[in-house]
TORLO-745608 format. One record per residue (C-alpha): residue number from 1; chain; x, y, z. Coordinates in steps of 0.001 Angstrom, whole numbers, plus 500000, padded with zeros to 6 digits. Layout:
[NUM "A" [X Y Z]],
...
END
This chain:
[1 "A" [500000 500000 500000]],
[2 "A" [501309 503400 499181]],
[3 "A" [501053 505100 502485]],
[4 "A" [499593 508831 502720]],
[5 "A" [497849 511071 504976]],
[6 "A" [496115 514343 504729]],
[7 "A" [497097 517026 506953]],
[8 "A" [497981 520795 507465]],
[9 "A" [501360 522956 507805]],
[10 "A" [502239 524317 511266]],
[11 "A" [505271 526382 510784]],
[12 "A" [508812 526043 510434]],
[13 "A" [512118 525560 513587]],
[14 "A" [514850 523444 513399]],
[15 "A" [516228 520641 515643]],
[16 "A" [520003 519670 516248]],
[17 "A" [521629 516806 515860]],
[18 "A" [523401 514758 518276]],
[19 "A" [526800 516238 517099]],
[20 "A" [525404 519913 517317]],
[21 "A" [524201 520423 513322]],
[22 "A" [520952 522182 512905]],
[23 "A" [518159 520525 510852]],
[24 "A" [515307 523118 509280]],
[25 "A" [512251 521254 509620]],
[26 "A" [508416 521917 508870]],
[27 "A" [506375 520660 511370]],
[28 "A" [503314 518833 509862]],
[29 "A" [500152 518021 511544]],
[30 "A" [499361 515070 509641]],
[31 "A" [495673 512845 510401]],
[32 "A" [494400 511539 512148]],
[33 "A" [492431 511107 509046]],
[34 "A" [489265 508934 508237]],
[35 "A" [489097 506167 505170]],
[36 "A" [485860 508383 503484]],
[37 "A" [485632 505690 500363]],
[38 "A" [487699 502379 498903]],
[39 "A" [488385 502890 495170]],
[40 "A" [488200 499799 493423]],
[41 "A" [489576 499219 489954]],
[42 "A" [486503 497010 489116]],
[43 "A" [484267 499140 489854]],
[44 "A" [485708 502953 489406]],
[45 "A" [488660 502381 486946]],
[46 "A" [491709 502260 489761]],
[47 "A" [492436 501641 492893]],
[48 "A" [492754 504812 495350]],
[49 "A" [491583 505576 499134]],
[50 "A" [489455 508466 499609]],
[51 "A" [490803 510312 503038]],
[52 "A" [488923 513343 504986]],
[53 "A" [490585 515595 507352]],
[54 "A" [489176 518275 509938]],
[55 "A" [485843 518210 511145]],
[56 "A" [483708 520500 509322]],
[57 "A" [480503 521341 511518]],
[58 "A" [477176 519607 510527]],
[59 "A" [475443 523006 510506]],
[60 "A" [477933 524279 508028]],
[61 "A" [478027 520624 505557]],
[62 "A" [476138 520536 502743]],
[63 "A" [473444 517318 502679]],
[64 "A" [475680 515324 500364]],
[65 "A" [478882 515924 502630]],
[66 "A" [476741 515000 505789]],
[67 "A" [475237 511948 503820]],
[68 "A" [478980 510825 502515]],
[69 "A" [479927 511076 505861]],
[70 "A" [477626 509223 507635]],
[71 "A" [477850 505916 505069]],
[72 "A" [481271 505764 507296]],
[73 "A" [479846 507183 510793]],
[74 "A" [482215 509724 510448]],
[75 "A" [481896 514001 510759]],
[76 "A" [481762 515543 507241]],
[77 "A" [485558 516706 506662]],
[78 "A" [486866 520227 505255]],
[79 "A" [489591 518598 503273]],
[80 "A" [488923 515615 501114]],
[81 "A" [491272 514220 498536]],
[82 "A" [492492 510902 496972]],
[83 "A" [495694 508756 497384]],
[84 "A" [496445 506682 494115]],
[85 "A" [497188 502948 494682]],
[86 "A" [498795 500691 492282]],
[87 "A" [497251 497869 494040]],
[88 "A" [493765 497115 496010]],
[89 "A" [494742 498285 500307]],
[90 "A" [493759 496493 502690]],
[91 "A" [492142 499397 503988]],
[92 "A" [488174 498954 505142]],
[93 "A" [486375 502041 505095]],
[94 "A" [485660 503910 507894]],
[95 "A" [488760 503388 509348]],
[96 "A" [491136 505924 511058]],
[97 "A" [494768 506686 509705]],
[98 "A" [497098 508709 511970]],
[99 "A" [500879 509430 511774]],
[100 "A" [502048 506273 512792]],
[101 "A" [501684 504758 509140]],
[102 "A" [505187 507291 508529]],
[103 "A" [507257 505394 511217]],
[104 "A" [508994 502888 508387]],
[105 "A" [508839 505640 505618]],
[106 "A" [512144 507499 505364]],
[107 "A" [511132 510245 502796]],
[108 "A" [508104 512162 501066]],
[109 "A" [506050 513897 498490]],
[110 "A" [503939 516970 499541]],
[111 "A" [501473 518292 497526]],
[112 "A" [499625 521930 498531]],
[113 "A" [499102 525096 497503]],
[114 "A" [501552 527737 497157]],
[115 "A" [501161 531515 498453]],
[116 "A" [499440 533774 496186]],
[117 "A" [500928 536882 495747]],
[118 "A" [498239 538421 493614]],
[119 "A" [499322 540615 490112]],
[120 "A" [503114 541072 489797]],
[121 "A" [505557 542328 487682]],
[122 "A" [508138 540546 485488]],
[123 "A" [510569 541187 488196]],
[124 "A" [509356 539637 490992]],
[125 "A" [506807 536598 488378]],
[126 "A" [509869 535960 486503]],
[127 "A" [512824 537204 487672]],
[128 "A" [513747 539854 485298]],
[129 "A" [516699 541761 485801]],
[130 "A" [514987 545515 485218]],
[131 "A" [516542 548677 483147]],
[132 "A" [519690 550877 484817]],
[133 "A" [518642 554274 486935]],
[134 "A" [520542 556280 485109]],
[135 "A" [521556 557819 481532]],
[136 "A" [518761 558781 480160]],
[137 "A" [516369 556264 481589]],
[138 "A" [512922 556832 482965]],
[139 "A" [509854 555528 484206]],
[140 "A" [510755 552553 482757]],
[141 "A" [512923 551041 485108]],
[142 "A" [510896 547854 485906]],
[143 "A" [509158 547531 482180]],
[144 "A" [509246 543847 480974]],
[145 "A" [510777 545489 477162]],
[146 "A" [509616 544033 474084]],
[147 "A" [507070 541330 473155]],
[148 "A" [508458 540776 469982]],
[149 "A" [508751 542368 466407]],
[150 "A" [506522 544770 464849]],
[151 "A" [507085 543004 461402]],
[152 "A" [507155 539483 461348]],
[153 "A" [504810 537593 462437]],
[154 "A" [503155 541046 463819]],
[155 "A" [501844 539409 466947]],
[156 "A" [503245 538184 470258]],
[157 "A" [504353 534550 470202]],
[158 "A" [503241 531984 472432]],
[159 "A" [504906 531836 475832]],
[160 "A" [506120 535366 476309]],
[161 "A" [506858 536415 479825]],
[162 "A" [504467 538455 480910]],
[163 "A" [502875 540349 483923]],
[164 "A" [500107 538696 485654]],
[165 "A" [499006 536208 488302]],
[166 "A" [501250 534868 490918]],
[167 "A" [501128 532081 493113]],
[168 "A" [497914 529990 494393]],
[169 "A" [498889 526965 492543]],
[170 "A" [499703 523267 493022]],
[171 "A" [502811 522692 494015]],
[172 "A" [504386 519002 494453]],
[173 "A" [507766 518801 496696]],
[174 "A" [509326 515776 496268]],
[175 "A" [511756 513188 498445]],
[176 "A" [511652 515670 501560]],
[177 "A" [513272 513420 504358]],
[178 "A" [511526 512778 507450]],
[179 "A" [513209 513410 510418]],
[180 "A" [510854 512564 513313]],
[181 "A" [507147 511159 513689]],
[182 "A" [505495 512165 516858]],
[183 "A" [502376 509889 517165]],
[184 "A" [501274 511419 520638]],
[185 "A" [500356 515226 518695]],
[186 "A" [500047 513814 515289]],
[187 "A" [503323 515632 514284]],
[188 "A" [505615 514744 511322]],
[189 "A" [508679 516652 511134]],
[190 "A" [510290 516762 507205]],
[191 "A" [513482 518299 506232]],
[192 "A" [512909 521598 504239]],
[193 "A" [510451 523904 503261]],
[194 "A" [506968 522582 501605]],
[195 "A" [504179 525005 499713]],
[196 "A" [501694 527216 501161]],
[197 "A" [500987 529286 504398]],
[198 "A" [501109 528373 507977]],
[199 "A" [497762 526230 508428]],
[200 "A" [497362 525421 504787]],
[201 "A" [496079 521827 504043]],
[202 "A" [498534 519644 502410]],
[203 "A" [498680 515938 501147]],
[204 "A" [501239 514009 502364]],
[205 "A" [502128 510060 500659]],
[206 "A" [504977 508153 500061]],
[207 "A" [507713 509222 497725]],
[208 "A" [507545 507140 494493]],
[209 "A" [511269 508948 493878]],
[210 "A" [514343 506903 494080]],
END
């Protein structure tokens, strides 16, 4: 079974080492998590488990989220999402995964949403390096240039670097070592930084990277 969990970012710290080197870790809060639905290749077209995450009030569940829920006796969940399985788990449904499935698992993938930063310039979407201060220039000094020539073909090509949205999109970061799993606050420390804000939800599974 490819082991995963469903969970949300705390914040960053580090940890030493016992010979005095400090480790930057992200401190996950990962489960504990219910088994919502068993994806079955013979009758859905693969095999996956269907995880929720973080009671969501009844009052404030739609019918069909209370009614999903309660097929499982569970609380309808704010954060529902899928792990992929190459083979059927021996998972039943309506069972509860917590951190503990990480305790054999030396590294991960996590999967979330980065920080959006809204409308933003070439310099700080792309990384453009920006026109001098001086000689001669002006107003102009964080203009993205050219889109192309006026001649041929007389339009902007496909792929030009451009102005526009930043951020607020998927982000995968992949083979993040875990350095400690503490099963008594549902805590999984991983080496590194992973997408999104402080309290953002986040999927957490098995690295398929080698």
């Amino acid at each position: 079974m490819r082991v995963g969990l469903l969970g949300r970012k705390v914040g960053m710290t580090q940890i030493y080492q016992e010979d005095g080197t400090a480790v930057p870790v992200t401190v996950l809060e990962c489960g504990p998590c219910t088994v919502l639905q068993v994806r079955t290749a013979e009758r859905d077209g693969y095999h996956a488990l269907q995880l929720g995450f973080d009671d969501k009030k009844r009052t404030r569940a739609t019918q069909p989220e209370r009614g999903h829920a309660k097929k499982v006796n569970a609380e309808p969940k704010r954060f529902i999402r899928e792990i992929r399985q190459e083979q059927p788990a021996d998972v039943a449904e309506g069972a509860t995964l917590t951190v503990d499935v990480f305790a054999a698992i030396k590294s991960v993938d996590v999967v979330g949403t980065s920080k959006g930063r809204g409308f933003t310039g070439v310099i700080k979407r792309h990384g453009f390096k920006g026109l001098r201060a001086t000689h001669g220039v002006k107003r102009m000094h964080r203009h993205p240039g050219s889109s192309g020539p006026s001649a041929d073909p007389a339009r902007t090509r496909k792929g030009i670097r451009k102005p526009g949205h930043h951020g607020h999109a998927r982000v995968t970061v992949r083979n993040l070592k875990v350095v400690r799993v503490d099963a008594a606050n549902n805590l999984l420390l991983v080496r590194g930084a992973v997408p999104g804000p402080n309290g953002g939800y986040l999927m957490v599974h098995q690295t398929n990277k080698v």
